[in-house]
DOLUM-333859 format. One record per residue (C-alpha): x, y, z. Coordinates in steps of 0.25 Angstrom, whole numbers, padded with zeros to 4 digits, always signed. Last residue first. Layout:
N
XYZ;...
END
This chain:
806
-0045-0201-0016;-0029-0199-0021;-0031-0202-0034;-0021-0206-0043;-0007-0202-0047;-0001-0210-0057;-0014-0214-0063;-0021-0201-0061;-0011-0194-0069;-0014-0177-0070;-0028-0177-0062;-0018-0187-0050;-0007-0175-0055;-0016-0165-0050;-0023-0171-0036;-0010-0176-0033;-0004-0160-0030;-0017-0158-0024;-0015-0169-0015;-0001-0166-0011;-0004-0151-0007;-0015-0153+0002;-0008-0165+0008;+0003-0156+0012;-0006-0146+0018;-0016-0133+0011;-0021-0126+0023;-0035-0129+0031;-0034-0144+0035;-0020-0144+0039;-0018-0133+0046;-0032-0135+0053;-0025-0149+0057;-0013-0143+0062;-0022-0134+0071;-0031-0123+0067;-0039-0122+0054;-0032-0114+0043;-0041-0102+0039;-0052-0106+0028;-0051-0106+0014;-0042-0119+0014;-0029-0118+0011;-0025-0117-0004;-0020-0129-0015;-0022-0123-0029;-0023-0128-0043;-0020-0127-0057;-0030-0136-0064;-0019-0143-0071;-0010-0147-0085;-0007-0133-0085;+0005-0125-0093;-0004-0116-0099;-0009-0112-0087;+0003-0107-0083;+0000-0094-0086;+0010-0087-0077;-0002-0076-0074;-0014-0083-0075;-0008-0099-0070;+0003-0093-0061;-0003-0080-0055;-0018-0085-0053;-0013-0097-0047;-0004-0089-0038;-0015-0081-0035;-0025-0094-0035;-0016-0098-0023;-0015-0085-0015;-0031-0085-0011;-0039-0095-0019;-0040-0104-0008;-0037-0098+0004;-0021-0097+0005;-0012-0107+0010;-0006-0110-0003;-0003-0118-0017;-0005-0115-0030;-0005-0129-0038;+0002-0132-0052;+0000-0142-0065;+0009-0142-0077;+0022-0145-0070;+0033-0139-0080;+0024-0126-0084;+0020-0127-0070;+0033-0123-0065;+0038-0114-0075;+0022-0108-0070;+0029-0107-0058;+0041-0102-0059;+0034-0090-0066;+0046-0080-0063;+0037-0069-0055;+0031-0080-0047;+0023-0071-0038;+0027-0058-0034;+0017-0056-0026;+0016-0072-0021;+0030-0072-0015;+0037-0087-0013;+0030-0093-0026;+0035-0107-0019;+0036-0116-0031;+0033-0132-0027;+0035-0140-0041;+0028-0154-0036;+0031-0167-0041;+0021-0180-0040;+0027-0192-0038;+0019-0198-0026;+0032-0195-0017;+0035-0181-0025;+0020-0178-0018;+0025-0179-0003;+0039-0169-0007;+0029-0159-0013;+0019-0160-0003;+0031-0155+0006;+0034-0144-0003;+0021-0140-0003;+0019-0138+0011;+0032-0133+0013;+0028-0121+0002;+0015-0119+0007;+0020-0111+0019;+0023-0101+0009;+0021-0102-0006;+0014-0111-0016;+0013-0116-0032;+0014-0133-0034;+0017-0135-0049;+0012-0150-0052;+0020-0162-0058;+0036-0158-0060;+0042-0153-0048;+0051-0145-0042;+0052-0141-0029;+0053-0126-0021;+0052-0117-0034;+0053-0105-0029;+0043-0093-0036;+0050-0078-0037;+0041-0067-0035;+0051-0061-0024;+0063-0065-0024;+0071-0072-0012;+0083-0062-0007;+0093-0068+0000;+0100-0056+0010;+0097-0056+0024;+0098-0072+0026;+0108-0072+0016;+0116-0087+0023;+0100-0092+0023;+0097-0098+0037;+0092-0112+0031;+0078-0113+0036;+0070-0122+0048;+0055-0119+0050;+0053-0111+0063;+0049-0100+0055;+0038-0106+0043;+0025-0108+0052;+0021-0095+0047;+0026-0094+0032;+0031-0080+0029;+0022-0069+0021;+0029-0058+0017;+0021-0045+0013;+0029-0036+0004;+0030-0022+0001;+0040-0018-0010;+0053-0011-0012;+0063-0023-0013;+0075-0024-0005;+0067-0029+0007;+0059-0038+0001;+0070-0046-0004;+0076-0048+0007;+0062-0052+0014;+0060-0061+0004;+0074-0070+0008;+0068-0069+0020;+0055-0076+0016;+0061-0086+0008;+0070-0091+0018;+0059-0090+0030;+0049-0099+0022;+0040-0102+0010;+0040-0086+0006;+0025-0079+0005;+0031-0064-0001;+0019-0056-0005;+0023-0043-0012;+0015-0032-0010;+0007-0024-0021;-0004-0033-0021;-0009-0034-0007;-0024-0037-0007;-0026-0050-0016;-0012-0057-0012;-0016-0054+0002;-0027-0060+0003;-0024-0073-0007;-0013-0074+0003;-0023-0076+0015;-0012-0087+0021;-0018-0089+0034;-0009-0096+0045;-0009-0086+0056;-0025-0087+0058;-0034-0099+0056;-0026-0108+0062;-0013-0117+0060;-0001-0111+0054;+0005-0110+0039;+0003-0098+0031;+0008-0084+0037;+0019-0075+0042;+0019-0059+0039;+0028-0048+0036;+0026-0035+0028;+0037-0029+0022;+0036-0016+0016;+0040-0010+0005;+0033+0003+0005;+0032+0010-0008;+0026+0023-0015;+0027+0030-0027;+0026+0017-0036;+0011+0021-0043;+0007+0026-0028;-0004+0016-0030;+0005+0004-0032;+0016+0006-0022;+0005+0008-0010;-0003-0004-0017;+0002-0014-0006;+0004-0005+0005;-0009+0003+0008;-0022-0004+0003;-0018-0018+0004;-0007-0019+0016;-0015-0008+0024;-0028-0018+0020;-0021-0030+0025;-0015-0024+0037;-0026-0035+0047;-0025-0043+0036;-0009-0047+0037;-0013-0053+0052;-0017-0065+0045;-0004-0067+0041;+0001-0067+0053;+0012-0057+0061;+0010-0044+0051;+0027-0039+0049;+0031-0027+0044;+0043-0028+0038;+0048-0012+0036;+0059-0007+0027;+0057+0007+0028;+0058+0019+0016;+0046+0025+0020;+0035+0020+0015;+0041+0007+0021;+0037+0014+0036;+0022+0016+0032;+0020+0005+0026;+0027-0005+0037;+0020+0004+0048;+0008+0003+0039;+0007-0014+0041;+0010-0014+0056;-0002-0004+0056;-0010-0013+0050;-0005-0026+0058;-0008-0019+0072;-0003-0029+0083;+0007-0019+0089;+0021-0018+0083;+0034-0023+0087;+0046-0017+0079;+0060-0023+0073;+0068-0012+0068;+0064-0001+0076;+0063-0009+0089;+0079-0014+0086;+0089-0020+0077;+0094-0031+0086;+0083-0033+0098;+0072-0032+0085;+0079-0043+0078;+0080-0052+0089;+0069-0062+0084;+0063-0056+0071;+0060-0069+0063;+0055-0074+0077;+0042-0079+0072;+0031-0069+0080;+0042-0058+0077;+0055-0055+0082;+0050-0055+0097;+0054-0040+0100;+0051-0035+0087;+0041-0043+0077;+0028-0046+0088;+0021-0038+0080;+0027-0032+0067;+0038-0023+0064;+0052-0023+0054;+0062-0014+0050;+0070-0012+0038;+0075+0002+0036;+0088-0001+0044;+0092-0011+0031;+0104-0021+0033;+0101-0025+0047;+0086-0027+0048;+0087-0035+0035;+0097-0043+0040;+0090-0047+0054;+0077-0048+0046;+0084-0059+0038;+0090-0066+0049;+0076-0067+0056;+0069-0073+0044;+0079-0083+0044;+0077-0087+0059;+0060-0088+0058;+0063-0099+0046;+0070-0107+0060;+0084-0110+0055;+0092-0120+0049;+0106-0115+0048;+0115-0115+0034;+0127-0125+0034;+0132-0120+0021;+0126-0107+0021;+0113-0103+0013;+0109-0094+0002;+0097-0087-0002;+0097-0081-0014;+0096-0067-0017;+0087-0062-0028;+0088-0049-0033;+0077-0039-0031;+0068-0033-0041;+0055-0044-0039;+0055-0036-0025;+0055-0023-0031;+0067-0014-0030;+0069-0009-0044;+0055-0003-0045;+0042-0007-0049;+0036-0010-0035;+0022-0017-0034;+0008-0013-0037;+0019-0001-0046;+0010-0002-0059;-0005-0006-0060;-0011+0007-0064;-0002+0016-0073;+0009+0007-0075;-0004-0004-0080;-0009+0009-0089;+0005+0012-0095;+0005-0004-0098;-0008-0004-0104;-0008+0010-0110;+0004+0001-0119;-0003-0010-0121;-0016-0001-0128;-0008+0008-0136;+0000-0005-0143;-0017-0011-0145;-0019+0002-0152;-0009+0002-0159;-0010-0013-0164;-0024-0012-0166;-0027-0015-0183;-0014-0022-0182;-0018-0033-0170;-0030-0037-0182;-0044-0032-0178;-0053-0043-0171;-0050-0039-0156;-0055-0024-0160;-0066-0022-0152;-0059-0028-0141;-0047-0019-0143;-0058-0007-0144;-0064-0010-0130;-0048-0011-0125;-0045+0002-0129;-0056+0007-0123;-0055+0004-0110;-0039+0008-0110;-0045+0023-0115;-0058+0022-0105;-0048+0017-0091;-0038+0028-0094;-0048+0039-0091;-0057+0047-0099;-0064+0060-0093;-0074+0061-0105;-0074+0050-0115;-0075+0054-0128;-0062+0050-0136;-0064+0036-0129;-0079+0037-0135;-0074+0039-0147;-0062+0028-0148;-0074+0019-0147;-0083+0023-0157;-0070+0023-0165;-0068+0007-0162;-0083+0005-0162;-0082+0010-0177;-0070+0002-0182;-0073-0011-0177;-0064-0019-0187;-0053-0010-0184;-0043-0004-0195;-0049+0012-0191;-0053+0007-0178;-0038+0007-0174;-0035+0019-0176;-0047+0023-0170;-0043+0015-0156;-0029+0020-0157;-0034+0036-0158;-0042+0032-0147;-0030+0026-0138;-0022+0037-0142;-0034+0048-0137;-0037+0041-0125;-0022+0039-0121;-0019+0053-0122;-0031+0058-0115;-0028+0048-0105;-0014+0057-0102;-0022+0070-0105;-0035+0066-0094;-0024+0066-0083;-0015+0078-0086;-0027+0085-0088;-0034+0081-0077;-0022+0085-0068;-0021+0098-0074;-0036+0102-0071;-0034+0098-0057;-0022+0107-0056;-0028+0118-0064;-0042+0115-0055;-0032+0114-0042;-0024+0129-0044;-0038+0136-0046;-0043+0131-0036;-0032+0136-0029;-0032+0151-0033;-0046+0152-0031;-0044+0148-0017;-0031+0157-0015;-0040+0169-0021;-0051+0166-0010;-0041+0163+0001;-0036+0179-0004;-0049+0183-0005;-0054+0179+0008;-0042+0185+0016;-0029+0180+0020;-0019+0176+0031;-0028+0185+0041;-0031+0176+0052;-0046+0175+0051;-0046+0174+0037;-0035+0162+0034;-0045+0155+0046;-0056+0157+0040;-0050+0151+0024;-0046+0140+0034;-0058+0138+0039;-0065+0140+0024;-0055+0128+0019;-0055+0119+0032;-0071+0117+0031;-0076+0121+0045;-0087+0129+0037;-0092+0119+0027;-0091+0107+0036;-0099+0113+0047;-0110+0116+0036;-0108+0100+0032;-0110+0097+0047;-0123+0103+0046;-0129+0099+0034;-0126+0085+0038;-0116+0077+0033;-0121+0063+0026;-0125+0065+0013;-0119+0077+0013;-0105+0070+0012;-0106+0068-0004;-0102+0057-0011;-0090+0048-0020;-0082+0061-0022;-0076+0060-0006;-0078+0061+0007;-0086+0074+0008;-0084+0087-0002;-0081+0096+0012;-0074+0085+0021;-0073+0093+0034;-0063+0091+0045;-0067+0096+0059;-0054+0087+0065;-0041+0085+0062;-0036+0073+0074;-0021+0073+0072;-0014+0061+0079;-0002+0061+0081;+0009+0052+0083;+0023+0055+0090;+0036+0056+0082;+0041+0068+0094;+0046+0077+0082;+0039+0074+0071;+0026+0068+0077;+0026+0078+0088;+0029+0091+0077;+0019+0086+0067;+0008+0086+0075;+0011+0100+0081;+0011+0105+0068;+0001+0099+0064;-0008+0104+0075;-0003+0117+0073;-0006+0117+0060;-0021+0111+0061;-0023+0121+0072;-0020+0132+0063;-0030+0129+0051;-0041+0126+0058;-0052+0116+0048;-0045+0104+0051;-0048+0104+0068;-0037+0100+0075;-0034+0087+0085;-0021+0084+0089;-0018+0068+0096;-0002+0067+0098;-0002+0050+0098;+0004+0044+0109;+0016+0040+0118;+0011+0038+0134;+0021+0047+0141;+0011+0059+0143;+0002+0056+0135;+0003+0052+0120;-0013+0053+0114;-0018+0037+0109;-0030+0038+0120;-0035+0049+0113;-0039+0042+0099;-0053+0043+0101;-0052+0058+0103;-0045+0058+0091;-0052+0050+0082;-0063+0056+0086;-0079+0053+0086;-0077+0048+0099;-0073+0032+0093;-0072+0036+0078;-0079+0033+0066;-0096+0033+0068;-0096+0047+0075;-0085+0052+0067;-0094+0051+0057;-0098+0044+0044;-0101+0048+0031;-0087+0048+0024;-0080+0045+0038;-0084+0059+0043;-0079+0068+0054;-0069+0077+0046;-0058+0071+0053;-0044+0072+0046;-0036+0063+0056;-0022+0066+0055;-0011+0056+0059;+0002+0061+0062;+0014+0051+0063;+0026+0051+0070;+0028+0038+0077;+0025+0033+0091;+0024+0019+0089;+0013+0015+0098;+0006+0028+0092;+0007+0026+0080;+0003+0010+0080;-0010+0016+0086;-0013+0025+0076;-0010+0014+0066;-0019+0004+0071;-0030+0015+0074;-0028+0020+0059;-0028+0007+0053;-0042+0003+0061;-0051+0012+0054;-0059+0022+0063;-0049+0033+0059;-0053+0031+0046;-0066+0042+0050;-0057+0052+0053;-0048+0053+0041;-0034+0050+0039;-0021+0057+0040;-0006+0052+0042;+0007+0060+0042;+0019+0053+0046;+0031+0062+0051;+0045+0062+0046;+0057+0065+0058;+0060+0049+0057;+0075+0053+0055;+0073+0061+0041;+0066+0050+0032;+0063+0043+0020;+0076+0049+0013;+0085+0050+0023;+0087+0036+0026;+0099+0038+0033;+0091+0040+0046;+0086+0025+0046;+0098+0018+0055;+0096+0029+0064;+0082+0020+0069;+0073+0029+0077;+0069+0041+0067;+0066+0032+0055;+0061+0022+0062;+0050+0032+0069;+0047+0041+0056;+0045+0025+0047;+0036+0024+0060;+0028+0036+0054;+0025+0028+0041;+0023+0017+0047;+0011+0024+0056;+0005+0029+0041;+0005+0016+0035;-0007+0012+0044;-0013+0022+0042;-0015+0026+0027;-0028+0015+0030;-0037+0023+0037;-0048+0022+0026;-0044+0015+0013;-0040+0026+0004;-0024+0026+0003;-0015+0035+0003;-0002+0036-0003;+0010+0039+0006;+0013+0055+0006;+0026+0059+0008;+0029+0074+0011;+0043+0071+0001;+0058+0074+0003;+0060+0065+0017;+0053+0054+0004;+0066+0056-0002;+0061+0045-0015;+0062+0031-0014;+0063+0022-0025;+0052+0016-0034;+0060+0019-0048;+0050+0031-0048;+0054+0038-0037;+0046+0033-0022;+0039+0040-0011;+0030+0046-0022;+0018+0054-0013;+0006+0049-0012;-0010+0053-0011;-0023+0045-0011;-0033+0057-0013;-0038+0056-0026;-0037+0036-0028;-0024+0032-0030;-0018+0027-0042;-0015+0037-0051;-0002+0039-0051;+0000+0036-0037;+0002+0048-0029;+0010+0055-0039;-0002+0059-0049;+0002+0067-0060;+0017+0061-0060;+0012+0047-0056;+0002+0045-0066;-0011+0038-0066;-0020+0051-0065;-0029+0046-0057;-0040+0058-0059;-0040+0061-0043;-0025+0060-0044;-0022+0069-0054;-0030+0078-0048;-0019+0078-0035;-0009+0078-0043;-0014+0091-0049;-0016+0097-0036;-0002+0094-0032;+0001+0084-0020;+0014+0082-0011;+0016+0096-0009;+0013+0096+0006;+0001+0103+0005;-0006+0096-0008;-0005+0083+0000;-0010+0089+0014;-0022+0094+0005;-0024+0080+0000;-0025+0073+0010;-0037+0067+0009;-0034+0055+0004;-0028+0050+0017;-0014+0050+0023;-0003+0044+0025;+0009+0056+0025;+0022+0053+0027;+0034+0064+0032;+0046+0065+0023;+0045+0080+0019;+0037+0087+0030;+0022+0086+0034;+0018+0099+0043;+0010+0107+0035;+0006+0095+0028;-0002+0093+0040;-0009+0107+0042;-0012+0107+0029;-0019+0093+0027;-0026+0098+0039;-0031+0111+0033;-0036+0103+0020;-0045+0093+0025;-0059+0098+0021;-0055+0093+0006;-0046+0081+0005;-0053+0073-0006;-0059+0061-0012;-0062+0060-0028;-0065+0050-0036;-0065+0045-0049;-0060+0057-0056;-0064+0067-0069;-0078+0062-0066;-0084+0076-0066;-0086+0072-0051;-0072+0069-0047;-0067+0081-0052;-0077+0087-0046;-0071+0080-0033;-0057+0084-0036;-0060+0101-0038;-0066+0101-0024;-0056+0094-0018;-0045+0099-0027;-0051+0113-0021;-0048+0109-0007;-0033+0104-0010;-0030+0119-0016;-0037+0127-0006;-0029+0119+0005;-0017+0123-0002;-0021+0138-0002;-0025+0138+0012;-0011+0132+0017;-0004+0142+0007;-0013+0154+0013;-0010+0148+0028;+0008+0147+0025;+0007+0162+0018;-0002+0167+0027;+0006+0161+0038;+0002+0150+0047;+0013+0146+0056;+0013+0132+0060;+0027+0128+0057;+0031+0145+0062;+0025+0143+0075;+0031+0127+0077;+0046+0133+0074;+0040+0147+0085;+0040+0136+0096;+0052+0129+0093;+0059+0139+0092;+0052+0145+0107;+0055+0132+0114;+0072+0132+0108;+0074+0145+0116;+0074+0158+0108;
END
């Protein structure tokens, strides 16, 4: 047998359809189709909030699960749940637990609670926030809801495959991948497929030629609109034709199969799956004549705008009565057998479901009745004895309670009984500040890393200098600290525009890409958001990636995959999940509306859950970077624009100096006025500093260096505590990062017991910097700026030695 015809009869028997392999396909997708229909009653007996679901999808999720191996990704979509319950990575009981928010990661791995029916994850990561053998899991990573946006993640996680694969120095790390041989699994919905994430990232696929599958589940509505209305042609594959490989042209593989025929969909995967594997070209799946039988979701109904035709259509092209036909038609089994499997399996998922809702209802069940018992116990020495039992009642009564109604009333009786002596409710007050802390591990834990490798975690290194140390361009010290990170870790690699062949737009790469390669040091497109998930993507699985956005301004156009994808990724899979990615970005001082924005109070208010690092200069930056890259979190560095020609000493450590994160620098000391500030504003300062000591008034500067973490030792309010009067300053609008640092000091240090001041704070005008020096200077806190607000609080505190200036 010649090595054609092995070949031929391996890809017979990876799509044969036995009666065993067809009867447990059918079986599985009666399963996720009656927690459909069991989910949305739940839903409307009030048990859940909501309810969205996978029901008319089933066949496809099959067919695609049928070809996932161990250590291939998924980022997917929240209705997926049938390729979920497929590849094992899903229970039906889990999958209740999630639609009642069970907050507990053993009955709801995905995220303990946190995310929404649905949103699905598997735990890359073992309690201590270490990675597990992710080539011994079919990884999911955790959706997420807004439309189109698991794609840009999706393309990193492919081009994780491609390094893998291409650089020897990465085949050792056995545990994240076999040789770049995993393929990524992406699905979304037709109508998304409008949303400019998924062009950005099918086009970044194809330019990279990675293997990655993307399936478009296409039941021809976007809620109630149409494919009329969505997509150029009324198909995304038609309209997507110009991106098919021909010839010598690289591509994508476009298939398009219908989700209600069971056979096509296997061989379609199959051969999907075999190109990307083996070839680690893209594909695009098109799945069309997809219905949606219960309609979007829980929140309405889809006859409202179907017609009466269209929903008979649906009715008999259903996947589930087209499979049952096909099952018929070629003799696997007969009505009563899929009848006697259908039973069997609804069944199966109302024990399940009914286990899930015990398991949730019992553990508030306990708290209810120990917080009422409290609340009685309580009354009985109480001066409101009657309300306070009235009120343990109507706790006892409540039907379907939650979490939210015991805390709730707890907190009604201690306002009742804020007159009682502490004695008469110390029990019930020790119950109380215990569920506190259990309930803030429940909800608010894990926004940021918990384990031993945390930035906050990692030693300090100091800097240190040689003798007769050089005086170099900041670009220069930058540069020698890539050139050591690249050397000492093949996992750290670097992208960007502009980044590779010219070492970035400020030279910190310069020759870094002609000494450790393409792979290592990579051009891209101008495509921030995609730029963004290749980084995501690729740290998700065990990669170092800096990914770098050229302006600050830039930073928007990924905003949203940065808010809704990376910075809560950690938080809403409750610690299962990580990807410490580095993204890289210049800012503050120019001239002109864009390049020298500084919209801190933006990203401070949309990206908790990644650290911001804002260092004065190069030093300070690098020595970050060190840090960054033995910690396990995702940071956004924010280096100062016009800061890498200035000269600095070349640190004798360059690769190795560590600066902490959340630790403030006291730059001068002073006695008169606390001045708070960061960045580019550091030299400002400084130099207002040097002109106010001249007219005897003494400013402490202290450079916060990272505004998340932010002062974690409280040198500033040390600091105020010895000046008694402070100003917050920045570039940001006013109100933007410097009421944040206000809020942080004076709320969260309280330092305003130690004020003889109005704190105060010196920002940039509200508008974009004017062009030109002068627009410099008329739009952004200045010199002057700084040294007549200083003299504006010690003329209010001795107007004698210090009088007025106008």
């Amino acid at each position: 047998m010649n090595t054609e015809e092995i070949s031929t009869l391996t890809e017979e028997k990876a799509v044969t359809n036995d009666k065993d392999r067809v009867l447990a396909d059918y079986r599985t997708a009666m399963v996720s189709r009656h927690a459909s229909l069991m989910g949305r009653k739940e839903v409307f007996m009030g048990k859940a909030k909501f309810g969205i679901f996978g029901d008319g999808k089933e066949l496809a999720q099959l067919a695609m699960a049928r070809f996932f191996e161990p250590g291939d990704f998924r980022s997917g979509y929240y209705r997926d749940q049938t390729f979920m319950f497929a590849v094992g990575e899903l229970t039906v009981q889990e999958y209740f637990a999630q639609l009642y928010a069970h907050a507990d990661v053993e009955a709801e791995p995905a995220s303990g609670g946190r995310l929404m029916n649905g949103h699905f994850a598997t735990r890359s990561l073992n309690a201590d926030g270490t990675w597990r053998n992710l080539m011994e899991i079919k990884n999911a990573t955790a959706d997420i809801s807004p439309t189109a946006a698991q794609m840009p993640k999706l393309v990193g996680l492919a081009y994780a495959s491609k390094l893998y694969k291409e650089n020897e120095a990465l085949h050792g790390f056995k545990e994240f991948s076999n040789k770049g041989n995993e393929i990524a699994w992406g699905t979304i919905g037709n109508a998304s497929t409008a949303e400019g994430m998924f062009f950005e990232t099918f086009n970044a696929g194809g330019v990279l030629q990675v293997p990655m599958i993307i399936s478009v589940w296409d039941d021809d509505y976007g809620i109630s609109v149409t494919n009329d209305f969505q997509i150029t042609k009324s198909s995304i594959s038609e309209a997507l034709e110009g991106f098919r490989r021909d010839g010598d042209k690289q591509g994508y593989e476009i298939l398009v199969v219908k989700g209600w025929d069971y056979e096509a969909l296997m061989w379609t995967y199959h051969k999907a799956a075999k190109i990307a594997r083996e070839e680690h070209v893209p594909v695009l799946i098109h799945v069309t004549e997809m219905t949606q039988p219960q309609g979007h979701s829980t929140s309405g109904s889809h006859e409202r705008y179907k017609s009466k035709e269209r929903l008979e259509w649906e009715a008999e092209y259903d996947c589930i009565p087209q499979f049952r036909k096909y099952i018929i038609e070629n003799g696997f089994a007969d009505t009563e057998e899929l009848d006697k499997i259908d039973q069997e399996t609804k069944k199966e998922v109302r024990e399940s479901k009914e286990k899930a809702w015990r398991a949730f209802s019992s553990s508030i069940k306990e708290e209810l009745d120990a917080a009422a018992e409290l609340i009685r116990k309580a009354a009985g020495k109480g001066q409101n004895r009657e309300e306070l039992g009235q009120l343990a009642q109507e706790l006892q009564q409540t039907l379907n309670p939650i979490r939210m109604d015991v805390i709730s009333t707890v907190r009604k009786v201690l306002l009742l009984m804020r007159h009682d002596p502490v004695e008469v409710k110390a029990e019930l007050l020790k119950w109380y500040k215990e569920q506190q802390l259990r309930n803030k591990d429940r909800y608010s834990s894990h926004l940021y890393s918990e384990s031993a490798f945390k930035a906050t975690a990692i030693e300090e290194e100091p800097v240190q200098y040689e003798e007769e140390a050089l005086m170099v361009d900041g670009r220069e010290v930058l540069r020698a600290c890539f050139d050591a990170l690249l050397a000492r870790d093949p996992r750290v690699f670097a992208i960007g525009e502009d980044v590779g062949k010219i070492g970035d737009v400020n030279q910190a790469f310069a020759g870094l890409q002609a000494k450790y390669g393409e792979l290592r040091v990579t051009d891209t497109g101008i495509r921030e958001v995609s730029i963004i998930g290749q980084g995501v993507g690729a740290a998700l699985r065990g990669l170092r990636p800096i990914t770098e956005i050229q302006y600050l301004d830039y930073l928007i156009y990924a905003l949203m995959t940065l808010s809704d994808d990376l910075a809560c990724l950690h938080y809403r899979t409750k610690g299962g999940q990580k990807a410490p990615l580095i993204i890289r970005t210049r800012g503050h001082r120019l001239e002109g509306v864009w390049h020298s924005g500084s919209p801190i109070g933006m990203i401070l208010s949309s990206l908790r859950g990644i650290l911001l690092c804002v260092p004065r200069n190069m030093t300070q930056a690098a020595g970050m970077y060190n840090t960054l890259m033995e910690a396990d979190e995702p940071a956004l560095m924010i280096e100062v624009l016009n800061g890498y020609r200035l000269k600095e000493k070349m640190p004798a450590n360059v690769g190795t100096f560590k600066v902490p994160l959340g630790k403030a620098e006291i730059l001068r000391e002073g006695s008169d006025i606390t001045i708070v500030t960061y960045g580019a504003m550091c030299r400002i300062v400084m130099e207002a500093a040097q002109q106010l000591a001249a007219v005897g008034i003494e400013l402490e500067v202290i450079d916060v260096q990272t505004l998340i973490p932010f002062d974690l030792d409280q040198t500033i309010l040390k600091s105020i505590q010895k000046t008694n009067r402070v100003i917050f300053a920045d570039e940001d609008v006013p109100g933007g990062a410097s009421a944040f640092m206000m809020q942080q000091v004076i709320e969260g240090q309280k330092a305003y017991f130690y004020l003889d001041a109005e704190p105060t704070t010196l920002a940039a005008n509200e508008h974009r910097p004017a062009y030109s020096s002068d627009g410099d200077y008329f739009s952004k806190p200045s010199v002057d700026d700084v040294i007549e607000k200083a003299y504006a609080i010690m003329h209010e505190a001795d107007p004698v030695k210090f009088p007025s200036l106008f």
